[in-house]
N, C-alpha and C positions, 0 to 999 in steps of 0.2 A: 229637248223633249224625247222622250224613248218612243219608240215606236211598236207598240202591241200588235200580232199576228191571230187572229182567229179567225176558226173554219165551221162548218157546222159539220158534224158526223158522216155525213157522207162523202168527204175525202180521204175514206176508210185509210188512214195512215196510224190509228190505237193511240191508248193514252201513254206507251211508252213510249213512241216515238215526240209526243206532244212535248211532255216532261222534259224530255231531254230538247228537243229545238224550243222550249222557253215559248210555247204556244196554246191556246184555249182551244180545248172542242166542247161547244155548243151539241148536246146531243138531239137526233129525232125521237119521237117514239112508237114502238114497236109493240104489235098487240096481236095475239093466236085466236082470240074471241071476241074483238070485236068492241070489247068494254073496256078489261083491263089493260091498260099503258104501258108499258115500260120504257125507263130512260136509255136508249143506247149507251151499253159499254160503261151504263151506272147500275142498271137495274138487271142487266141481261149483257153478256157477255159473247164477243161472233160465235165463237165454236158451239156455244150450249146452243145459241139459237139457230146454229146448223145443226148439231144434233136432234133437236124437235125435231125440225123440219122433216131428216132423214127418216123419222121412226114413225113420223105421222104425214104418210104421202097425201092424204085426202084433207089436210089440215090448210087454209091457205092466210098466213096473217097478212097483216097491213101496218100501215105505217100511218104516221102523223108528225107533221112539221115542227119546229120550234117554234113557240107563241112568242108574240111579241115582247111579252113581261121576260122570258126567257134569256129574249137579248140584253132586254136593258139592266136587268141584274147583272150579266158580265160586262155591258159597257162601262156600267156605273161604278164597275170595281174598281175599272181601270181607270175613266176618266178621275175620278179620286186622286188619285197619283200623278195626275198631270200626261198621261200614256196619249200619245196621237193613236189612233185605232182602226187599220185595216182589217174589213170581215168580208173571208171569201166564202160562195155560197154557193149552191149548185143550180146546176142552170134552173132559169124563169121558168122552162119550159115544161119543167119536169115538175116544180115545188115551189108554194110559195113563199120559202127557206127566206129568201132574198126580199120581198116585200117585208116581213116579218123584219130582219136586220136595218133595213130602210128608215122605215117608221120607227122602231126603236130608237135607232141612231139621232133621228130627227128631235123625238122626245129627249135624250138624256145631253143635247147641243144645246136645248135650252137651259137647264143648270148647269152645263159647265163650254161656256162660249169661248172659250181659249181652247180647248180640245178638239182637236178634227177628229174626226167617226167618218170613214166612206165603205157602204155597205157595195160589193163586186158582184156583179150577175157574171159567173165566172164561165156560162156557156158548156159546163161538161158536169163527168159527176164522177163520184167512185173513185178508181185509182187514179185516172187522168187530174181530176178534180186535186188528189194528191200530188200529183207532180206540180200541180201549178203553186199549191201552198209550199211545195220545196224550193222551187225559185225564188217564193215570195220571205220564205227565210233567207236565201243566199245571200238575196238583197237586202236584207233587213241585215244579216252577218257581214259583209262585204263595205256597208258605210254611205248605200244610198238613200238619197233624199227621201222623203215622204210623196214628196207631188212626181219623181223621177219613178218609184215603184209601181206609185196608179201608171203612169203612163206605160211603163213594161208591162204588167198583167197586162193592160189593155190589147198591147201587142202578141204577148206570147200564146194570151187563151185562142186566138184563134185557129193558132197553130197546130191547136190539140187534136187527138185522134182514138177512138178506140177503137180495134175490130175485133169482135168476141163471137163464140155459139155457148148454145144451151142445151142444158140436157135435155127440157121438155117445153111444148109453149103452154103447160097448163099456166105455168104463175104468169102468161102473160097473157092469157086470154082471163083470167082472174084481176090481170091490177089495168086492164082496159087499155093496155100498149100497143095489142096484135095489129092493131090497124092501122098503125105506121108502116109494120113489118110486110106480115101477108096479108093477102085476101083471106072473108072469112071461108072459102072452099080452102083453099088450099090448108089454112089452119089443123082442119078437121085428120087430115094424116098426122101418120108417127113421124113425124121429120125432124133433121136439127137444121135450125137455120143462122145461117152467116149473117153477122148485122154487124154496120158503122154507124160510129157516133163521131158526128163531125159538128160544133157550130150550134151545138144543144137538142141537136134533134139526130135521128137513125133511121138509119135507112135498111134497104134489107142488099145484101151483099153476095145471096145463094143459100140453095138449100140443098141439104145431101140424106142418103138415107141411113149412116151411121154416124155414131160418133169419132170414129177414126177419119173418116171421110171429112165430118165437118171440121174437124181440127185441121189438118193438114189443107183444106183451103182458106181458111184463118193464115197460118205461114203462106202461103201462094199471095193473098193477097194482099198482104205487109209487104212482101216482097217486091210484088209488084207497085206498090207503091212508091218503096222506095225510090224503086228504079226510075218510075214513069216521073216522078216527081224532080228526080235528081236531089234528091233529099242527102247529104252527107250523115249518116247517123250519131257521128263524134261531136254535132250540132245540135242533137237533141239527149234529153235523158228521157228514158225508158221505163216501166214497169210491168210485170206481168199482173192479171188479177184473176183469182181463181174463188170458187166456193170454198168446199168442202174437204176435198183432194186435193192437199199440199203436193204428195210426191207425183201425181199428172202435172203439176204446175212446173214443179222441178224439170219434169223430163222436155215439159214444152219448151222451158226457158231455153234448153239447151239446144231442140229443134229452131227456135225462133234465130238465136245464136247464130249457129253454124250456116242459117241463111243467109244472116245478111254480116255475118263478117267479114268479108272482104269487100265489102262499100267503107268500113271504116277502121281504125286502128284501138279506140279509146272508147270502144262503145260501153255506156253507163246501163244497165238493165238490171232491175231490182225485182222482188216479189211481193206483191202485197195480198192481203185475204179480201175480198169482197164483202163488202158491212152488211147488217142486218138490214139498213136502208134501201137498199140496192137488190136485195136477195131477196123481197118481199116480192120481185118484178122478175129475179130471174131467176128464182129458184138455187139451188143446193150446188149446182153441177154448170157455171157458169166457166168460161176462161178465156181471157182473150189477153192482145198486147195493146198498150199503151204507150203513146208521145207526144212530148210538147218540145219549143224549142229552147234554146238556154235562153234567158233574157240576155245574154251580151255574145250573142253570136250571131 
């Protein structure tokens, strides 16, 4: 039996990337007023729905999960074909993306009880969330089991790691996050704040009063991680994720780079754009670095 790989849209990786690793994205949907829907990356496209964003500062959309009919329309394609069916999903914590995949899975097991369906609460989201479905192809490319792949995700999501700033905390006192982050005083200044996503939840990691400032503690505390961790980074793959500003993403990649290049030889670090799922929470002007570990390292 083949083994089918799908994600829901907020492992912001595009439909080009999909096409080509032979993978389904399940979209969210995204909405500037509240009524009207759109299908991510069907109906609305990342750049146009950064561009909104940018030209309408006072505008704040929202988002909405994939319904459960959603899923089973693409399980159902596949289990048709005899496909065993890994769907990775963003964390619990954040969506209830993963419930949604669950129950579906459940339902379309009953028509077709030779097919496994296992729906992953993959613990991250965004690019990290994309790294973890790049493994989950490697594995899928490379000739492992079904039951040996759940068990790697299992192992590597934990591994995961984002530390990102933002340009402003309006989108996150808007999608009701800030109170993971800051206190509501502290909120109320112009700050950018340093935050980690470890384990499906974030934490706050510092706040500075510019955006050069908060960037440049983003690299410090990657760095420091490495170190503190003893992390070899030739063990993990990497990605950058950015909003709006590709060429700030460009220049960081290169800051992030030259930090921690001499902890490894082979370091894997890619760039990916931040989805509309994601960007509904952090606005326009997001960036931070992302890692998980290899599943055979």
């Amino acid at each position: 039996m083949a083994i089918r790989i799908i994600s829901d849209s907020s492992c912001d990786l595009g439909l080009e990337y999909a096409k080509k690793a032979d993978i389904e994205i399940v979209p969210f949907y995204v909405s500037f007023d509240s009524q009207n829907y759109m299908k991510e990356l069907v109906d609305i496209q990342t750049q146009e729905f950064y561009q909104k964003m940018v030209e309408n500062p006072k505008m704040f959309p929202k988002s909405s999960l994939p319904s459960i009919q959603d899923y089973v329309e693409v399980f159902t394609k596949y289990a048709k074909q005899g496909d065993n069916i890994i769907c990775l999903c963003i964390t619990s914590k954040f969506s209830g993306s993963y419930n949604s995949a669950k129950n579906a899975a459940e339902i379309v097991m009953q028509d077709y009880p030779d097919v496994k369906i296992t729906a992953v609460d993959t613990m991250v989201n965004t690019v990290l969330q994309g790294l973890v479905v790049k493994e989950t192809v490697r594995m899928r490319d490379n000739g492992v089991s079904y039951e040996d792949m759940i068990e790697n995700i299992d192992t590597i999501k934990k591994t995961g790691r984002i530390i990102f700033t933002i340009g402003s905390m309006d989108y996150l006192l808007k999608g009701g996050r800030v109170g993971k982050v800051l206190t509501g005083a502290v909120a109320k200044f112009h700050i950018m704040p340093v935050i980690t996503l470890t384990e499906g939840e974030i934490f706050p990691s510092g706040i500075c009063r510019s955006r050069k400032a908060a960037i440049d503690k983003v690299i410090d505390k990657f760095k420091s991680y490495i170190i503190n961790e003893k992390i070899n980074p030739d063990d993990y793959i990497m990605s950058i994720g950015y909003g709006y500003d590709i060429d700030e993403a460009i220049e960081f990649k290169q800051d992030i780079y030259e930090a921690v290049k001499s902890f490894g030889d082979e370091i894997e670090m890619n760039i990916h754009q931040i989805g509309s799922t994601i960007a509904v929470h952090t606005g326009p002007n997001a960036l931070g670095i992302a890692l998980v570990k290899k599943y055979d390292c």
